[in-house]
N, C-alpha and C positions, 0 to 999 in steps of 0.2 A: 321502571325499576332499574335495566340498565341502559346503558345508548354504548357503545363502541364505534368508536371515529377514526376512520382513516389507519387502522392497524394493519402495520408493518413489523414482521421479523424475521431475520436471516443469523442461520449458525453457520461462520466461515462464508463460505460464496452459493450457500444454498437459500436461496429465501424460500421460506416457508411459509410467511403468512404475507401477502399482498395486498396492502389496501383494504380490509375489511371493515365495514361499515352497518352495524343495523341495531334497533333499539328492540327492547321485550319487557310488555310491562308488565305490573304488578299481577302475582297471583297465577301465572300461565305455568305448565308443564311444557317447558320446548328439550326436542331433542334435535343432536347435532350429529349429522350422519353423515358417511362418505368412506369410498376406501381406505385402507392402512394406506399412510404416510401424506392426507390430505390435508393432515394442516389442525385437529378434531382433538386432540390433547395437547398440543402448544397453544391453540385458543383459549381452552379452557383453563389452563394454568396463569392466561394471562389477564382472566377473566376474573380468575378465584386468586391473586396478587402475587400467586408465587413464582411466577415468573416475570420480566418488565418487559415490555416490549419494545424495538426500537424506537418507534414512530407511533402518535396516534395518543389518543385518550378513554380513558375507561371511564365510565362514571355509573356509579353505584348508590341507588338510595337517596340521589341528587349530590353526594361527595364526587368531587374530582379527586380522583385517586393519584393524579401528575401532581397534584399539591402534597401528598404527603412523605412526609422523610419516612426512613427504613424504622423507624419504631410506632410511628403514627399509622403507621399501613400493617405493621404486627396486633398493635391495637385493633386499628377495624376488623384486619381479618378476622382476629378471635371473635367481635361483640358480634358482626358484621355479615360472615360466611360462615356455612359448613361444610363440610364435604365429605362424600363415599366414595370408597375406592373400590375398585375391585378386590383387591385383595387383604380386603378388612382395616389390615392395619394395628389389629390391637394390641395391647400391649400383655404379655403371654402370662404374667408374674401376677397380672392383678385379676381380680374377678371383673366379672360382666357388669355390676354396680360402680366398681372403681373405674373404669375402663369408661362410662358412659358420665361421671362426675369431673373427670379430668379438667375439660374446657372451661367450665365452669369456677374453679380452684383458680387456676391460671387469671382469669375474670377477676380475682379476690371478692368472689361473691360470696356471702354466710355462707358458710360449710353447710350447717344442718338443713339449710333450705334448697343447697345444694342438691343434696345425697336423697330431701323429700322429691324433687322435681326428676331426679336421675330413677327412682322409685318410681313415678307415675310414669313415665315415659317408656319404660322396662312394660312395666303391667298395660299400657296400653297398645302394643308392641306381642303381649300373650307372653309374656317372659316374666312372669312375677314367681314361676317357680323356679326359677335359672339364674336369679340377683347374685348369687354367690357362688355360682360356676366358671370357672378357669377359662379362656378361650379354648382350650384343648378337650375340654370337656362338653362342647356345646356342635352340636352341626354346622353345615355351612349354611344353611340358611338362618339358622340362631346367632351365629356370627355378623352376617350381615346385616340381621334386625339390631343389632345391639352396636355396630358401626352407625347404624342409621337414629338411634337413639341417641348416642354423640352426636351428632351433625346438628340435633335441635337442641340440644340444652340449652344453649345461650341465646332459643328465639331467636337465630338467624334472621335477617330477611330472605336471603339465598341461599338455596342450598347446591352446590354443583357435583356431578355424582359422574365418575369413568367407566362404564363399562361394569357398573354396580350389576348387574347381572350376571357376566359373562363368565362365570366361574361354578353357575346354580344348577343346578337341575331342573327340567320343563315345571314340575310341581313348584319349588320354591320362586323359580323365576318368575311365575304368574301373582304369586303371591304378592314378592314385594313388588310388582309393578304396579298392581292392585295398591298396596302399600301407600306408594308416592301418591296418588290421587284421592286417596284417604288423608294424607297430613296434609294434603294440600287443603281439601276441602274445610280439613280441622283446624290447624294454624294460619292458613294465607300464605303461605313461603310460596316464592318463587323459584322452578326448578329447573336447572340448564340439564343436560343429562346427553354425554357421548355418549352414541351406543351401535351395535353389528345390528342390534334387533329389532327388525322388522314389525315384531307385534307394535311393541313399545314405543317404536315410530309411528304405528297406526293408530295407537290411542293418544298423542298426545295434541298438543291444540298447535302444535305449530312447528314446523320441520324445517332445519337450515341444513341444507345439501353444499355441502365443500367438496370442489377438487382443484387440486393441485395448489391448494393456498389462497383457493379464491373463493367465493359463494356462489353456487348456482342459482340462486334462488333466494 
């Protein structure tokens, strides 16, 4: 599902990412661990296209992503990736229905098949009584279910997540970890996943250890 070749990137005279090399197929839960400043969100952002990296090639889905111009690579990312952030991200004006339809709009997908599929993914999620609550109005873990509900509407193949936990509580953080291995089982997405947390390095099927811009492993 992805292969990354030979990636290189440096800001000013610091390189940060060295030669990084390996492939993760279809369907796997991998997370990407290692101390702050090893290199574990500039990967991943140049993994998930928003970032370009110096040197090297990404390839997604069998797409060479060195082949696309800046709109062709806006295009994929939308049909293409999803992503969870730590820090949700949502958008504070709309409801938790609006907020989870977005990607999909963007997509110029039917509206109302839209808003059905942002409905199911809410309710399967345990948020069918929360479709019309404000981000301000929802917890943090309701937040992050409903970030994570975005990430799928457009049937991602990938979905790449930062430190999706790192803001929960022990109770919600088990939850969505549980989470990821539940859509994984139920959609097939594949799921890259930076993270400090050791559980969630222990459950998943495959660990990339980075330091100092390199892979340990």
């Amino acid at each position: 599902m992805i292969t990354a070749k030979n990636i290189k990137k440096s800001f000013g005279k610091i390189e940060v990412l060295k030669n990084i090399n390996f492939t993760i197929p279809k369907g796997q839960i991998v997370t990407i661990v290692g101390a702050s400043g090893a290199g574990k969100t500039t990967l991943l952002q140049i993994l998930g296209t928003l970032l370009k990296a110096d040197q090297g090639e990404i390839i997604i889905d069998n797409q060479n992503l060195s082949n696309l111009n800046a709109n062709e690579t806006a295009r994929f990312r939308n049909r293409k990736i999803g992503f969870v952030f730590q820090f949700h991200n949502l958008l504070p004006e709309f409801s938790a229905l609006e907020n989870v339809v977005i990607p999909a709009l963007i997509s110029k997908k039917d509206k109302r098949e839209s808003y059905k599929e942002a409905e199911r993914l809410l309710e399967y999620l345990n948020l069918s009584s929360r479709l019309h609550h404000q981000p301000s109005e929802l917890s943090g873990g309701e937040q992050q279910r409903v970030a994570v509900a975005r990430a799928l509407i457009n049937k991602p193949s990938v979905v790449f997540a930062d430190e999706p936990s790192g803001n929960l509580d022990t109770a919600n953080k088990k939850e969505l970890h549980e989470l990821f291995f539940s859509l994984r089982d139920e959609f097939k997405q594949t799921f890259v996943i930076v993270t400090h947390d050791k559980e969630l390095a222990n459950l998943s099927d495959r660990t990339i250890q980075m330091k100092d811009g390199q892979l340990v492993n």
